[in-house]
C-alpha positions in Angstrom: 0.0 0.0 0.0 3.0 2.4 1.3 4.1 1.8 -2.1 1.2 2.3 -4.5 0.4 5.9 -2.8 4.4 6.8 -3.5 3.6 5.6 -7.1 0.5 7.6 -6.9 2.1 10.7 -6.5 4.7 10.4 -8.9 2.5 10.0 -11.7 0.2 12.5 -10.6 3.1 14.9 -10.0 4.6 14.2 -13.4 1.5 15.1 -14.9 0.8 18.1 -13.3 4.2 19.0 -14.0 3.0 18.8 -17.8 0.0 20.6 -18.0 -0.7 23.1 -19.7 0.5 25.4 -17.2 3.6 23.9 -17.3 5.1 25.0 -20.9 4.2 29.2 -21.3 6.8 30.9 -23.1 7.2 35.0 -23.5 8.3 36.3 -26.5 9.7 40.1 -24.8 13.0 41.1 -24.4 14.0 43.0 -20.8 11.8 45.5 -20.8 12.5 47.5 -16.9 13.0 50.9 -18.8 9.1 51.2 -19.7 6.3 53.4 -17.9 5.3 52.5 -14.8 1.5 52.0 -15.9 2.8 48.9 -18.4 3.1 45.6 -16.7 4.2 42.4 -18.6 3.6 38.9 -18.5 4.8 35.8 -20.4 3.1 34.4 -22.7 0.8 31.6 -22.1 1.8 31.9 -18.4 -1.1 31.4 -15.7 -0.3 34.4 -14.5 -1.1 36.5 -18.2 -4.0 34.4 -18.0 -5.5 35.1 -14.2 -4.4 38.8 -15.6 -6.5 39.2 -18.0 -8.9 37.0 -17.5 -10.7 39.8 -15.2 -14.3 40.8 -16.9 -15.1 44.2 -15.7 -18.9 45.1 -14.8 -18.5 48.0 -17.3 -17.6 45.5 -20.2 -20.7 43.2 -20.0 -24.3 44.1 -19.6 -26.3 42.3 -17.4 -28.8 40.7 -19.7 -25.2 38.8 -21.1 -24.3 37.7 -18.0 -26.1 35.0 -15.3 -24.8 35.9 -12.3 -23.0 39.7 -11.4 -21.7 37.3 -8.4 -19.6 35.8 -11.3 -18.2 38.5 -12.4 -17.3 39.8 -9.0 -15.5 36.8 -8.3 -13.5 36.9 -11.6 -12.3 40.6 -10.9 -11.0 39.7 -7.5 -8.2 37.6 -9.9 -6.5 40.8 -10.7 -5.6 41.4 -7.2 -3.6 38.8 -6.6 -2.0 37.9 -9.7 1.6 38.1 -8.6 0.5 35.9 -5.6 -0.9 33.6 -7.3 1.3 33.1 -10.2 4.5 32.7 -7.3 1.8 30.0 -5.1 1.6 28.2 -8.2 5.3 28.2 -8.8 5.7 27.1 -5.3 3.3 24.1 -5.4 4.8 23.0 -8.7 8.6 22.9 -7.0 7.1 20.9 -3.9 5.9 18.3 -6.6 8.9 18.1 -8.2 10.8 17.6 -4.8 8.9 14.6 -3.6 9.1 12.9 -7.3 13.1 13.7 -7.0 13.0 12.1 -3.1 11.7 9.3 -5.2 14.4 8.4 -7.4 17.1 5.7 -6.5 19.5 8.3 -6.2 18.2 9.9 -3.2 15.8 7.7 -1.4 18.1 5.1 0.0 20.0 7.7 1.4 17.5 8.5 4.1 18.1 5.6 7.0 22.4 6.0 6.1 22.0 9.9 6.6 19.8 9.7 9.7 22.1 7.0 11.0 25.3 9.1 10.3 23.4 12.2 11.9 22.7 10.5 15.0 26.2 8.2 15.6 28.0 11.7 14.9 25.6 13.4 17.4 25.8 11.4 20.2 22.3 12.2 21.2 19.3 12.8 19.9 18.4 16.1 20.6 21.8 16.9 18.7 21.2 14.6 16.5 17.7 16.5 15.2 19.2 19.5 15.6 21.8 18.4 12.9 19.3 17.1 10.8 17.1 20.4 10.8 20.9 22.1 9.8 21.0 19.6 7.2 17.7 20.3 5.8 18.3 23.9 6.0 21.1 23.4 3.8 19.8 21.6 1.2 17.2 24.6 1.0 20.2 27.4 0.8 21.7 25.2 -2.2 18.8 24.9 -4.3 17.3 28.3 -3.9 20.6 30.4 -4.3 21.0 28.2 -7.6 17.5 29.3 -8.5 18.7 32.7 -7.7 22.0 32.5 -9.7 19.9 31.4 -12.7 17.8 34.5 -12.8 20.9 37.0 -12.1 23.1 35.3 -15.0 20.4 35.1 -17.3 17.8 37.6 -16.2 13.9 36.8 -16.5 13.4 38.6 -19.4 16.2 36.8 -21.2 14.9 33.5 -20.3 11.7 34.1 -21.1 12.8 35.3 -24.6 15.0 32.1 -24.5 11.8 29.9 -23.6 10.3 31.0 -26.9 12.9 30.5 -29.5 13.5 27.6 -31.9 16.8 26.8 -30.5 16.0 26.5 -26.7 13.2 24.1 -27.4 15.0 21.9 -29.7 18.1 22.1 -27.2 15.6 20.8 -24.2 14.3 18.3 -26.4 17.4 17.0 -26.9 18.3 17.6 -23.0 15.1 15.5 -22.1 15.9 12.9 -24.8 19.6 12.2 -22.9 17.9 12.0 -19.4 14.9 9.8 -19.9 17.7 7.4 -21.8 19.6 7.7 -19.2 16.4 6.5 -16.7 16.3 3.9 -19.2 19.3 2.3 -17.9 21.8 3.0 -21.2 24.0 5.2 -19.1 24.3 7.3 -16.3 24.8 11.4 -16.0 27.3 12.8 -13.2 28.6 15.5 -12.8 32.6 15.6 -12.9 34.1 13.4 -10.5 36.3 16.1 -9.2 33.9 18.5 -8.3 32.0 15.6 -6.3 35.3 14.5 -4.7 36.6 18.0 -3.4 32.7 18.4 -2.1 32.8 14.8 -0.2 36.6 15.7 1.3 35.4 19.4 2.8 32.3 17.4 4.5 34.6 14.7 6.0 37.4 17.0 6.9 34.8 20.1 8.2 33.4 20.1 11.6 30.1 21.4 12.7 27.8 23.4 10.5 30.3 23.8 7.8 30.7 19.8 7.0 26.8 19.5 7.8 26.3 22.2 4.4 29.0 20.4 2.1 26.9 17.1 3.0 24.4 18.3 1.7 26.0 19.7 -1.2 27.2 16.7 -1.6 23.7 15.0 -2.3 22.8 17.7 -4.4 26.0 16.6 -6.9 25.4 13.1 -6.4 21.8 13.2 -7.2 22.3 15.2 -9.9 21.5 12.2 -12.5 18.2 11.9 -10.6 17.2 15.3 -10.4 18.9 17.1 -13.2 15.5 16.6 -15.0 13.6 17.7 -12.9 14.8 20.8 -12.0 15.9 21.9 -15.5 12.2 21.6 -16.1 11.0 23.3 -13.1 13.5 26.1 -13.8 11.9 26.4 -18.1 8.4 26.7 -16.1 9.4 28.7 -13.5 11.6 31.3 -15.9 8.5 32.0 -18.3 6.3 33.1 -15.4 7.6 37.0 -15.7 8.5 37.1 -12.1 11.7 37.3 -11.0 11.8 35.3 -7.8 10.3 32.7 -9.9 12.9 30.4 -10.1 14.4 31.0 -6.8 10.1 30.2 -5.1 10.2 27.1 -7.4 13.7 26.0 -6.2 12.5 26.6 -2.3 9.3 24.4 -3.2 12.0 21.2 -4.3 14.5 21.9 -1.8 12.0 22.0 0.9 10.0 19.0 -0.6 13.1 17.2 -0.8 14.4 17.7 2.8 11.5 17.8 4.6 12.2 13.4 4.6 15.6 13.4 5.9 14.5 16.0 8.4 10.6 14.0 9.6 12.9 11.1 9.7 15.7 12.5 12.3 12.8 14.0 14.5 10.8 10.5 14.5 12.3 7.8 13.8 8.7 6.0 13.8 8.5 7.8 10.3 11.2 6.3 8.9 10.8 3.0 9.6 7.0 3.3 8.2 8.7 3.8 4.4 8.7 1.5 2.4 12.4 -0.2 2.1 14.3 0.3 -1.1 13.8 -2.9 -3.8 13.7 -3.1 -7.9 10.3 -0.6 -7.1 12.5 2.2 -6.9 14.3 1.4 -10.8 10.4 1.2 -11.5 9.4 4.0 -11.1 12.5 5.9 -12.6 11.9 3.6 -15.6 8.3 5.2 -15.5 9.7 8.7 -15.4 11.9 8.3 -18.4 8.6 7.0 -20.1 6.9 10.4 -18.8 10.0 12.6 -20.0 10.3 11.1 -23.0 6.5 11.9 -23.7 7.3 15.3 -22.6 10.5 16.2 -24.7 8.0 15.9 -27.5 6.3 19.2 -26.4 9.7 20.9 -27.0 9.8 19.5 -30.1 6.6 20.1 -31.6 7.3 24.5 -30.4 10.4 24.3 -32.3 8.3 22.7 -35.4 5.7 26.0 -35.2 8.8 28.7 -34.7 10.9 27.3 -37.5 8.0 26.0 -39.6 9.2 22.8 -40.5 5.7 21.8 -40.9 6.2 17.9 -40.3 5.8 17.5 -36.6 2.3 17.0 -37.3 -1.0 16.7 -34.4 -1.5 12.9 -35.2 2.3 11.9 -35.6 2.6 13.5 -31.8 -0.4 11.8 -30.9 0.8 8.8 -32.2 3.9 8.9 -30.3 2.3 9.8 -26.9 0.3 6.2 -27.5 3.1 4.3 -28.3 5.1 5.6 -25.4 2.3 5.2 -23.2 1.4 2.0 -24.4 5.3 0.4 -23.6 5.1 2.0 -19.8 1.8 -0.3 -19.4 4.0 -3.2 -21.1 7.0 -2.4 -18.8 4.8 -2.4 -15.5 3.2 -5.9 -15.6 6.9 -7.5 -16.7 6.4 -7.4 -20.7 8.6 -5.1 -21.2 12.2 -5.4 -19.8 15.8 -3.4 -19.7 18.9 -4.6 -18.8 19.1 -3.8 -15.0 15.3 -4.6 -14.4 15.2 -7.5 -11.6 12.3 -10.4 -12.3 9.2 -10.2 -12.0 7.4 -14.0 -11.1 3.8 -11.8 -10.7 2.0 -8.8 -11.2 1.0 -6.9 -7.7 -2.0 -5.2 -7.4 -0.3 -1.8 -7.9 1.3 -2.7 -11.0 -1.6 -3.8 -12.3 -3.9 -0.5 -11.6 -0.8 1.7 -13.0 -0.7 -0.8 -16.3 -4.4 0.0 -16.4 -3.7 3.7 -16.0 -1.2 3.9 -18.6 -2.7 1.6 -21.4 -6.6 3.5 -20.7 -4.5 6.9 -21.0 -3.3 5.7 -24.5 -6.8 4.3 -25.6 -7.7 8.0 -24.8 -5.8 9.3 -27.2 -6.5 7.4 -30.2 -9.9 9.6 -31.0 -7.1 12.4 -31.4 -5.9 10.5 -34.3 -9.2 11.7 -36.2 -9.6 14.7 -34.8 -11.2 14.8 -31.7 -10.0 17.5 -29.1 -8.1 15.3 -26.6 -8.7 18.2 -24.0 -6.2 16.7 -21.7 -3.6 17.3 -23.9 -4.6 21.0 -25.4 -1.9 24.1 -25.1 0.7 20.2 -25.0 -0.2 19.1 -28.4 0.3 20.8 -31.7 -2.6 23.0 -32.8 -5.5 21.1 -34.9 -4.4 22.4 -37.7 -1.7 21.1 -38.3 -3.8 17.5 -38.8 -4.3 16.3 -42.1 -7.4 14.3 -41.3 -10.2 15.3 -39.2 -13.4 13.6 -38.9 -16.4 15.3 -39.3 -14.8 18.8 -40.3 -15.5 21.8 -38.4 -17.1 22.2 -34.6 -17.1 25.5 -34.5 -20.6 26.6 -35.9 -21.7 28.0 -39.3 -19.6 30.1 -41.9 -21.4 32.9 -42.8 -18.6 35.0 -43.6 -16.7 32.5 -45.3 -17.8 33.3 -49.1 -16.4 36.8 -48.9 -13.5 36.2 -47.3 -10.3 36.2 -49.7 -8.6 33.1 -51.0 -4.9 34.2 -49.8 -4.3 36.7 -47.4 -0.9 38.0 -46.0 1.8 35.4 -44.4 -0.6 32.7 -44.8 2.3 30.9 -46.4 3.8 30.6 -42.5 0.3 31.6 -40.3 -2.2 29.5 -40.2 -6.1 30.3 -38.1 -7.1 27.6 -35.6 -9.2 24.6 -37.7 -12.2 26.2 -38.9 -11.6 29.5 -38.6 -10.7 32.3 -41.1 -8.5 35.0 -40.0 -5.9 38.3 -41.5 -2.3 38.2 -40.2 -1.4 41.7 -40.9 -3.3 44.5 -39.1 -3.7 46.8 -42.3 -5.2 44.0 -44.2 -7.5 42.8 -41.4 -8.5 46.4 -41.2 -9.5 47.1 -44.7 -11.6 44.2 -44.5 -13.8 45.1 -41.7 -14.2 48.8 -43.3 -15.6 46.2 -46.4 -18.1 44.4 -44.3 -19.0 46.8 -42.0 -17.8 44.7 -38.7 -15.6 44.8 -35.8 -12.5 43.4 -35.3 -11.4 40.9 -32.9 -7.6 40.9 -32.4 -5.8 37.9 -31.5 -2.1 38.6 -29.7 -1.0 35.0 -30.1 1.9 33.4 -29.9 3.2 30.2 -31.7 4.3 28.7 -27.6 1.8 30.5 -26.0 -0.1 27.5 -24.0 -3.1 29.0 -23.5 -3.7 30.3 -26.3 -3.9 26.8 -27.9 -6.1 25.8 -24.6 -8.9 28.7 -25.7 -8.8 27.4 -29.1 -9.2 23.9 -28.7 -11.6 24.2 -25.7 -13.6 27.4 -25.9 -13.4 28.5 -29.8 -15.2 24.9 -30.5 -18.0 26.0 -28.7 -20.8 26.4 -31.2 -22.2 30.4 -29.7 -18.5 31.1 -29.3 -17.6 29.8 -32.6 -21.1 31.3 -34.4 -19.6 34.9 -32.8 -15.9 34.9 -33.8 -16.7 33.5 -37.5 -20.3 35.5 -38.4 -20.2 38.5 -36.8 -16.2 39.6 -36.0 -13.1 39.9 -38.6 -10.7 37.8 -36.8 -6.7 39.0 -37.0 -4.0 37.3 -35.5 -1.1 38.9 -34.3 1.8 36.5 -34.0 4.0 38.7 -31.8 7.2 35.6 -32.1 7.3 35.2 -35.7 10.7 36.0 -36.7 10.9 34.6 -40.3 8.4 37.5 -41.8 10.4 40.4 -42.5 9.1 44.1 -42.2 9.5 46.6 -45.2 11.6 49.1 -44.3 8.3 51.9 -44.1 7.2 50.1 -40.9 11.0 49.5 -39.1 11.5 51.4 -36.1 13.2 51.5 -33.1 11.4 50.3 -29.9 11.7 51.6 -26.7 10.0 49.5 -25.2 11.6 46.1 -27.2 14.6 48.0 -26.7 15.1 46.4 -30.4 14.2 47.4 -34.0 11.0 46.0 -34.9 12.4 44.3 -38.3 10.5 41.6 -37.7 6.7 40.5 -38.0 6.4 39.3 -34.4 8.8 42.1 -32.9 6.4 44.8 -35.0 3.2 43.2 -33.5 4.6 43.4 -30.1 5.6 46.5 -30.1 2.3 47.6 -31.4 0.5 45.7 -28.3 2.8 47.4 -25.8 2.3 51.0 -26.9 -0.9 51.0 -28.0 -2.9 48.8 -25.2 -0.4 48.6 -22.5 -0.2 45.5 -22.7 2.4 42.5 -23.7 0.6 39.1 -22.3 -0.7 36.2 -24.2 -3.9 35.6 -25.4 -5.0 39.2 -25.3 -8.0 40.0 -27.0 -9.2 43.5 -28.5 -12.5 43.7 -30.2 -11.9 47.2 -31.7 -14.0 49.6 -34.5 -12.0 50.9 -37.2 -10.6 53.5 -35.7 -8.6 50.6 -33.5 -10.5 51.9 -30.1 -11.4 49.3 -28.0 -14.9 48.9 -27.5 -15.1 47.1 -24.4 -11.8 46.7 -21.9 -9.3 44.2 -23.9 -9.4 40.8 -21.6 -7.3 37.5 -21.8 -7.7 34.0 -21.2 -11.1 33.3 -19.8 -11.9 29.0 -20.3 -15.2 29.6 -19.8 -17.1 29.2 -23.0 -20.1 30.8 -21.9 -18.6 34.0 -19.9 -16.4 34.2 -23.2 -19.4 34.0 -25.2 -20.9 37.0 -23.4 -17.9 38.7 -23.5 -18.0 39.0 -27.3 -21.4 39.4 -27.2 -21.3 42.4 -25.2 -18.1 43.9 -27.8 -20.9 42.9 -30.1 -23.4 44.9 -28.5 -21.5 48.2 -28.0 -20.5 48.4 -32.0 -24.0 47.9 -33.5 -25.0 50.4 -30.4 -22.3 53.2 -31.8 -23.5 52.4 -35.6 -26.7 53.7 -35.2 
């Protein structure tokens, strides 16, 4: 039992780990020069979301909306933003920590380290009080290297990092290595001689100084364990737009990952109720290479949408994701073996409700295949359309508009609208058209990694009132502010303060453009505008609710056919 709720938690972990608010990417350079009324976010980032996500009383009328109690509730977002985003980061770290305590790296240490604690002690009052030093320790070394990452790098910089081609093939690669390396092919250390020189100041220091280099020491040795998951954790934490970020994640692993070693010092009835280490502990590393391996794919398919390779397709993902999770329900009931995997004469009980996990989670995933939304997996997957076959076409209502709209429009060589959808890629153009047909605009700030952007497309534009809006009665334009292989002619290159960069690009130009004219440079951001570009209600962001969405537009809607007559 002991061992089926550790399992528990790693899989669950993992996969909260992956979700869609685990992979936001910004697309802004350091901007700490601007006016003090601009605030930016990262793209795809709960916190742009929870932003923006705030629909003001002024923006909907009442006979839109059920309840004004929801509305109150979803302005009280705003106010806590920050708090929120840095909670989040937090709870995410503590995750990683206990999946980390779980690896065969760390978890047998426990009893030895508790042991040596109390034998050097001589008591145990000393003995706890060394332990709490210890813990304390591991804590300082993981959060001043969450610290050191933001003042080499700078959030800005890694958030601009987070979004580029190269940084996500580079992880993919990264998360390739590791889960190989869980696979049992080889094993990543860090240089012996930094591990030595670490282990020879904790035996040669006394008191609290050999304490910290032992702990030092288990963050080196470990490193094959954790390395993983804290270069992931750090790509999460970075793209937040906050610059204690990394350094809250860090203290959320660090403290997940010594709070053990510490319980156990203090009582020693919790450490002999762990389970004791056996061939379950290669398990579930096994299982985390499976669950890495999965997720390196994510990286890969952002570099496919920056660089436009245009082969990293939705179904050959999908396809991938069932395959992989298809072999981890082979490798836990025995049908599957590596080269350092014990026997095993018969399935347990907890093997056999993971396999049924793991080969159910794949059966999900094959309606994907033809096109159905695979919700789960929206913001992680490519977009839907980049599928080749969907069954059953479009489920995002009728296409009024569809006759009038032009064959080819601007970029559309490169930018493609969300399955179903019609939409301009260059403002001018999108503009022109609504003059034609007499309609407001909605504008789209989108990014090719923003995560929740994908999530409102694939879970709220499919909703048939949402979709019947955004098609019939709005001229959609997408502003892709990271597209960097659309060039701007030279009429429309400037220098931007606030990019602190030319805007010689398409998605530096449509940034730029967000920042200055509706203080704003988060992800999704939506603008339902006249032609003169004024916004007719207050611009909002995310909101996953189809039907507050729905009134939303409608009340954008509302307000232009109210100024037309």
């Amino acid at each position: 039992m002991k061992k089926l709720i550790l399992m528990f938690i790693l899989v669950f972990g993992a996969f909260l780990l992956q979700s869609g608010q685990s992979f936001a990417y910004s697309q802004q350079q350091d901007t700490t020069a601007v006016a003090d009324d601009l605030q930016f976010t990262e793209i795809g980032s709960p916190a742009d979301s929870a932003a923006n996500a705030v629909v003001k009383e002024d923006t909907l009328k009442k006979d839109t909306v059920k309840s004004a109690t929801t509305v109150a509730a979803t302005q009280d977002l705003s106010s806590s933003d920050q708090e929120k985003t840095l909670w989040q980061t937090f709870i995410q770290g503590l995750v990683g920590g206990f999946i980390a305590f779980l690896m065969p790296c760390i978890f047998p240490m426990v009893p030895l380290t508790v042991s040596y604690f109390t034998k050097r002690a001589g008591s145990k009052a000393k003995g706890i009080g060394q332990a709490l030093i210890y813990g304390a320790s591991i804590i300082i070394i993981y959060v001043a290297f969450g610290l050191f990452i933001t003042l080499v790098f700078g959030s800005a910089k890694l958030n601009e990092l987070s979004s580029s081609g190269t940084f996500n093939f580079a992880f993919f690669i990264l998360l390739v290595v590791f889960a190989v390396s869980f696979f049992g092919a080889f094993e990543i250390n860090l240089p012996s001689s930094i591990v030595n020189k670490i282990d020879q100041k904790a035996d040669n220091s006394k008191g609290l100084g050999g304490i910290f280099f032992m702990a030092a020491s288990l963050a080196l040795v470990s490193f094959s364990c954790t390395g993983p998951i804290i270069g992931t954790l750090l790509v999460q934490a970075s793209s937040k737009g906050e610059i204690l970020a990394p350094a809250i994640g860090m203290l959320g692993f660090a403290l997940a990952l010594a709070l053990p070693f510490t319980l156990s010092a203090i009582f020693p009835g919790f450490l002999n109720s762990m389970p004791k280490s056996g061939g379950w502990l290669n398990s579930l590393k096994v299982c985390l290479g499976f669950l890495e391996l999965a997720l390196a794919l994510k990286f890969l398919s952002a570099a496919d949408l920056v660089w436009h390779w245009d082969w990293f397709d939705r179904e050959i993902f999908l396809v991938l994701w069932i395959v992989i999770f298809a072999l981890m329900g082979m490798y836990i009931i025995g049908k599957l073996k590596f080269s350092h995997d014990s026997d095993l004469p018969y399935v347990t009980v907890p093997r056999l409700f993971f396999a049924i996990f793991s080969f159910s989670f794949a059966m999900y995933l094959v309606p994907g295949l033809w096109g159905a939304p695979v919700n789960i997996l929206s913001g992680i997957a490519p977009p839907l359309n980049t599928q080749d076959f969907i069954l059953g076409g479009s489920a995002a209502g009728s296409t009024e508009s569809s006759s009038s709209f032009p064959a080819t429009v601007k970029y559309n060589d490169v930018l493609h609208p969300p399955h179903g959808f019609n939409a301009f890629f260059d403002l001018d153009e999108g503009m022109a058209y609504a003059k034609k047909v007499n309609k407001p605009v909605l504008i789209d700030f989108t990014g090719h990694a923003c995560v929740n952007c994908r999530k409102m497309e694939d879970k709220v534009w499919i909703d048939p009132e949402v979709g019947h809006l955004i098609k019939d009665e709005f001229v959609l334009v997408q502003l892709y502010v990271d597209e960097r292989s659309v060039k701007m002619p030279a009429d429309k290159v400037h220098y931007s303060k606030i990019l602190r960069s030319t805007t010689d690009d398409l998605g530096r130009w449509n940034g730029d453009f967000q920042a200055t004219k509706y203080n704003s440079n988060s992800q999704p951001f939506y603008v339902m505008a006249g032609q003169d570009l004024v916004p007719l209600v207050s611009p909002q962001g995310a909101i996953f609710d189809a039907k507050l969405y729905a009134a939303y537009l409608q009340s954008g809607l509302d307000k232009f056919k109210a100024s037309k007559k």
